[in-house]
N, C-alpha and C positions, 0 to 999 in steps of 0.2 A: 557451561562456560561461565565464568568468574569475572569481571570487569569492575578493578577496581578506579575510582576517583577521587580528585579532591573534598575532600570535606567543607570545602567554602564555594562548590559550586551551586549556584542558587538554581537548581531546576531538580523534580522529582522525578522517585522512578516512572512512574504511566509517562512525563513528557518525554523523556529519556528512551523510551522504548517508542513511541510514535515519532522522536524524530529520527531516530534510525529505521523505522520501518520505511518513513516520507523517503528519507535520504537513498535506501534499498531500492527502492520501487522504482524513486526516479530513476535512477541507475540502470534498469529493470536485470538485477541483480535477483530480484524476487516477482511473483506474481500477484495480483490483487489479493487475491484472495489470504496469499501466503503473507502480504503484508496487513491486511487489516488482523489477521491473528498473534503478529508480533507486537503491533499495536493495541491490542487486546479491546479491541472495539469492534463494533458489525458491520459488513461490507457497506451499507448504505452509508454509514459515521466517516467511515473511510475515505468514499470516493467525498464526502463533503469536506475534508480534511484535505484531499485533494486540487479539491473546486475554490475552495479557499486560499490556495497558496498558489493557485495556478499550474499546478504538474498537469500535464494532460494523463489522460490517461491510456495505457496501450493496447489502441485498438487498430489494425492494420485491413486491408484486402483480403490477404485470409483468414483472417478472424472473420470477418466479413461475408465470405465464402463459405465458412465452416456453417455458421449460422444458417445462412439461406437453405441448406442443403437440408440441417435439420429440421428447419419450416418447414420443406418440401413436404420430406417424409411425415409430418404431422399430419 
């Protein structure tokens, strides 16, 4: 995909891509993980990138659920 812009917009590509990953995620249009790699940064930079702007991040009951289960079997 091709996205073109103004030339007098003052932001670069790395910001350009983390803020449409931030903008994605909130949305939860994409997944953590799928956005810290549009972001082109490591899930821990991400979720801080997160922490920083306030998006929570999505974690529900069954996420929650899913997790415990695979304790379990640990």
């Amino acid at each position: 995909m091709t996205l073109t812009l103004p030339e007098n917009l003052k932001i670069t590509e790395r910001e350009l891509k983390q803020e449409l990953a931030l903008s994605l995620y909130a949305a939860r249009k994409i997944t953590l993980v799928q956005a810290a790699d549009v972001a082109g940064v490591g899930l821990f930079d991400f979720q801080t990138m997160l922490r920083d702007r306030q998006i929570p991040q999505h974690y529900d009951e069954r996420d929650l659920e899913n997790d415990l289960l695979v304790l379990r079997e640990l």
